[in-house]
C-alpha positions as CSV (number, residue, x, y, z in Angstrom):
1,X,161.0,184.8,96.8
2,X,158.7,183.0,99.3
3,X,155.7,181.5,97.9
4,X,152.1,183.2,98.7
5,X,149.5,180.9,101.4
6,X,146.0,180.3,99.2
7,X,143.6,180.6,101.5
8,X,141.4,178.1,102.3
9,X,137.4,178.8,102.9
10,X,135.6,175.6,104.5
11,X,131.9,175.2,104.8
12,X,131.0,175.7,108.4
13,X,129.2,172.3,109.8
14,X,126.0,172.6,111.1
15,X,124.3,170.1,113.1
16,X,121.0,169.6,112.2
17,X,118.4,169.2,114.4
18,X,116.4,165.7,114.1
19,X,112.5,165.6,115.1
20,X,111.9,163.0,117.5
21,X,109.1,161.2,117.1
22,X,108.8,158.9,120.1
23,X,106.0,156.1,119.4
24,X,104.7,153.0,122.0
25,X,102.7,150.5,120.1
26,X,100.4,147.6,121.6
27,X,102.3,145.3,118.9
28,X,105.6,143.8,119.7
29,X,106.8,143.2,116.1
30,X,105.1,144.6,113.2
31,X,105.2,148.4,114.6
32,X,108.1,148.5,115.1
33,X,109.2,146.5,111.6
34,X,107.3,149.0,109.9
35,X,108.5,151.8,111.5
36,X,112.1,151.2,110.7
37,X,111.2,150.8,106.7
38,X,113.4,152.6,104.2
39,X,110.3,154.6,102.8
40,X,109.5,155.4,106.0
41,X,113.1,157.0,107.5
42,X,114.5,160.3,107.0
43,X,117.8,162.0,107.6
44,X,116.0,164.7,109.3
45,X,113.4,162.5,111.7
46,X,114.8,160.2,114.5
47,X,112.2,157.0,115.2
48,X,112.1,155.9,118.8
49,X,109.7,152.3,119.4
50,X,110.0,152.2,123.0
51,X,110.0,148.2,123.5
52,X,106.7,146.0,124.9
53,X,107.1,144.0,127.5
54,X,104.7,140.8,128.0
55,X,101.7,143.2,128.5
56,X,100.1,144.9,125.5
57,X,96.2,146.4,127.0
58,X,96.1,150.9,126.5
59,X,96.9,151.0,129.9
60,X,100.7,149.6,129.7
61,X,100.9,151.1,126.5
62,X,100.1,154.6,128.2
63,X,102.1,153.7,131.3
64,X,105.1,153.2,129.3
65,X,104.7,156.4,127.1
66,X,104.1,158.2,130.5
67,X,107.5,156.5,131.9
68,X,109.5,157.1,128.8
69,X,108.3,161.1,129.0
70,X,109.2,161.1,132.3
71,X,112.7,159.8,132.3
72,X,113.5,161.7,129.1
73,X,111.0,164.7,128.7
74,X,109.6,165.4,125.4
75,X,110.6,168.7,123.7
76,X,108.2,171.1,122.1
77,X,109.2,170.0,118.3
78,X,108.8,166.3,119.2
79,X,105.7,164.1,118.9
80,X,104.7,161.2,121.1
81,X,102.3,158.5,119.7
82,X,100.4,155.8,121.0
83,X,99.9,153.0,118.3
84,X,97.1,150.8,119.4
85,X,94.4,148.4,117.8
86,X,90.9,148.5,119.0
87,X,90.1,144.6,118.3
88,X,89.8,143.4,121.7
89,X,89.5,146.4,124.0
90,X,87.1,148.2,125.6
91,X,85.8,151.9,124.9
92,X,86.9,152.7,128.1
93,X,90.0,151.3,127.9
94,X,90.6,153.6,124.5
95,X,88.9,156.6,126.0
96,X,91.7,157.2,128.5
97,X,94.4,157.2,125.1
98,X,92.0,160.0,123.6
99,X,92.1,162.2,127.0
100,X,96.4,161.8,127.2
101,X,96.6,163.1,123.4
102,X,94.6,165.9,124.1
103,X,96.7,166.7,126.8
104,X,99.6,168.1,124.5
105,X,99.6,169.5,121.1
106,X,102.6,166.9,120.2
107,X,101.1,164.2,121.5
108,X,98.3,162.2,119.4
109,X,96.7,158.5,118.9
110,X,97.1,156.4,116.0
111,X,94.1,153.3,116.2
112,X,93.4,150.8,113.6
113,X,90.4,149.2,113.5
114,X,90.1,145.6,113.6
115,X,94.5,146.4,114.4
116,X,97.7,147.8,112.6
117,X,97.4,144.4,109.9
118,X,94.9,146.6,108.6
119,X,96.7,149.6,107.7
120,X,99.1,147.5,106.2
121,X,96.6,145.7,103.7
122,X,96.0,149.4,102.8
123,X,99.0,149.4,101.7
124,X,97.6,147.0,98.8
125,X,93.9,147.3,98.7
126,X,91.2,149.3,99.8
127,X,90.4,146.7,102.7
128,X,86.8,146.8,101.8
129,X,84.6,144.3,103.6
130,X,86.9,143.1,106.3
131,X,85.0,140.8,108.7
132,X,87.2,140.1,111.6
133,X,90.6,140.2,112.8
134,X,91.5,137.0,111.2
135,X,90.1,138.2,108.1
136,X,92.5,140.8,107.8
137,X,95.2,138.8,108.8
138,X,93.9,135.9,105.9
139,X,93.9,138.9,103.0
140,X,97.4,140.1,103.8
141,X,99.1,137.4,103.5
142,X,97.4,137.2,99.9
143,X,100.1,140.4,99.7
144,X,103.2,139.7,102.1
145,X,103.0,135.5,102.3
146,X,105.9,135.1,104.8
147,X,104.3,138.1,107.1
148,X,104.8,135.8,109.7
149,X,108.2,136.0,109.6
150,X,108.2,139.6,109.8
151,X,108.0,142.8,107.0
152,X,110.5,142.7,104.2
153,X,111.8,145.5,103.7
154,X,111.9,146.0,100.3
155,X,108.4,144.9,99.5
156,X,106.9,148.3,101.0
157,X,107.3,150.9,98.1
158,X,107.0,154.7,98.4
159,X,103.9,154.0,96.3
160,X,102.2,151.6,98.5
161,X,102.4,154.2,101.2
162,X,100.9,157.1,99.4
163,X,97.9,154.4,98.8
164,X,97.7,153.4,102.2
165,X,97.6,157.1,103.2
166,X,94.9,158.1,100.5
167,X,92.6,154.9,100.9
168,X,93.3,155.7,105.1
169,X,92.0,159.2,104.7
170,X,88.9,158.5,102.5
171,X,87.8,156.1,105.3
172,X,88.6,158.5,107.8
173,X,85.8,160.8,106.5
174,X,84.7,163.1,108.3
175,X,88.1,162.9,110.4
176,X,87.5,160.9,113.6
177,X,88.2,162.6,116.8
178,X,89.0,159.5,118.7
179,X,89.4,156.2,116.8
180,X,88.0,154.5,113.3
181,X,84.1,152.8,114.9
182,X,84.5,150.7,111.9
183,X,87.1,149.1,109.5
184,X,89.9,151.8,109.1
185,X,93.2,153.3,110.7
186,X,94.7,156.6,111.8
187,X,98.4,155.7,111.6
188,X,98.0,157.5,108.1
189,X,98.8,160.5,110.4
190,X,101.8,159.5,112.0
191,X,102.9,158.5,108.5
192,X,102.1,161.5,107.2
193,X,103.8,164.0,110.1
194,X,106.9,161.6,109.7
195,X,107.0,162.1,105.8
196,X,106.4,165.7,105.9
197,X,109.5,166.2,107.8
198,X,111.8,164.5,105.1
């Protein structure tokens, strides 16, 4: 008497689709550092930091957003982000990275002011009372004392981002439509489009 098959039911794979987020910062380092975080990735969201070259003013930053979506388009579900400081441009200068996000419903404009430093001290603090650049750089390292040397990785908690967001967003009150005019940062956006996707 033969013996009877069992049949076998497998799962049927599904790829999932991963949201692009494709993001050009004015920084060389830290962006991109942060970016690439633990807290920060998701199986479900694919971070692209297109690379700087030696020149970091809004207009390479946009040039090499606009070269990136033209060599690799930018789907619908994607978003495109321009990561920039403000502390040594001109309005002008920013005004041009205000008109290209409005250009797209996935594209937008991250901008901390004095620069990114500052968003990460939110990370810590409120950032209350910063005076200059080097200020913020000085009370950060009161946080992350090798920053120099780049962004541990484990040093950034899920909890110091949900800070950062919160103490991002009460500065950000009533929502800027271009970029923080004093002491503050918009990359709690990005964060938070990122994080929602997880």
């Amino acid at each position: 008497m033969g013996q009877k098959r069992r049949k076998f039911s497998r799962a049927v794979a599904t790829l999932a689709y991963k949201k692009l987020f494709i993001i050009v910062a004015e920084g060389k380092k830290t962006e991109k550092e942060y970016f690439s975080l633990p807290v920060i990735k998701s199986p479900r969201v694919q971070i692209k930091c297109i690379k700087r070259d030696s020149k970091s003013s809004p207009f390479y930053v946009l040039k090499r957003m606009d070269q990136y979506i033209r060599e690799n388009g930018l789907s619908a579900t994607d978003e495109a982000w321009l990561v920039v400081d403000t502390d040594q441009w001109e309005e002008g200068d920013l005004k041009k990275l205000v008109e290209w996000a409005k250009k797209g419903v996935n594209r937008d404009l991250a901008v901390s002011n004095p620069k990114f430093e500052y968003w990460l001290l939110l990370h810590f603090e409120d950032g209350t009372g910063v005076s200059s650049p080097a200020n913020c750089s000085e009370r950060l390292l009161k946080y992350i004392s090798d920053y120099d040397k780049g962004l541990p990785t484990n040093l950034i908690t899920e909890e110091h981002v949900k800070n950062a967001m919160t103490r991002a967003k009460n500065r950000d009150n009533p929502p800027c439509l271009d970029w923080p005019k004093t002491e503050g940062s918009t990359v709690y956006r990005l964060v938070a489009n990122i994080l929602k996707e997880k």
